[in-house]
C-alpha positions as CSV (number, residue, x, y, z in Angstrom):
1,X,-116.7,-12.0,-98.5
2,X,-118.1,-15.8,-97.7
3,X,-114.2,-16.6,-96.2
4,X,-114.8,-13.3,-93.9
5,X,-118.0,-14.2,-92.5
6,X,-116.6,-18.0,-92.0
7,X,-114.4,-16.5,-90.0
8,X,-116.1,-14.6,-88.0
9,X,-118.4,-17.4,-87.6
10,X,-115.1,-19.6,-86.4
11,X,-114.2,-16.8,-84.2
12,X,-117.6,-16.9,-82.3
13,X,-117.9,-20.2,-82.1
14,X,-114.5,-20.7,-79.7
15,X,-115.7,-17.7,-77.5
16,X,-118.6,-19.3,-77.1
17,X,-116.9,-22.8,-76.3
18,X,-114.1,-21.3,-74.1
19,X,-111.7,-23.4,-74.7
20,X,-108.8,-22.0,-73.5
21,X,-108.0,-18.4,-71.5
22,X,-105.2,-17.8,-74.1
23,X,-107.4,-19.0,-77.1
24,X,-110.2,-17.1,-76.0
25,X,-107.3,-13.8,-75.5
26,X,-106.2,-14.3,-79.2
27,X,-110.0,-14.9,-80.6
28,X,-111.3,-11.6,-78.6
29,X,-108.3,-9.5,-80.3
30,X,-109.1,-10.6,-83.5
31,X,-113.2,-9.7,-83.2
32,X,-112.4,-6.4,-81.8
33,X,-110.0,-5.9,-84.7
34,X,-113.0,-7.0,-87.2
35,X,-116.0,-5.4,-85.6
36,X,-114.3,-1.2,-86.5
37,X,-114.4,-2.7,-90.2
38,X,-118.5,-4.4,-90.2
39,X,-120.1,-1.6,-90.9
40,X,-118.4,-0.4,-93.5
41,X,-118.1,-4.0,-95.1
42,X,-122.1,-4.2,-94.9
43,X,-122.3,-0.8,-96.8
44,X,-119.6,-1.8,-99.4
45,X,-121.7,-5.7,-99.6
């Protein structure tokens, strides 16, 4: 569970930086894809 929330904590941090258009494309894809599964993973924590 810590690697997931490292994760999403990497995530963040580049779409807070904006770095790149495409980076911040692939990092936005990969949150939305997470966020359908948080709730359940705070239930099951």
């Amino acid at each position: 569970m810590t690697s997931f929330f490292r994760l999403v904590d990497d995530v963040y941090s580049e779409l807070l930086s904006y770095r790149t258009p495409k980076s911040l494309c692939k990092q936005q894809q990969i949150v939305d894809k997470h966020q359908v599964n948080w709730p359940q993973s705070f239930l099951a924590d």
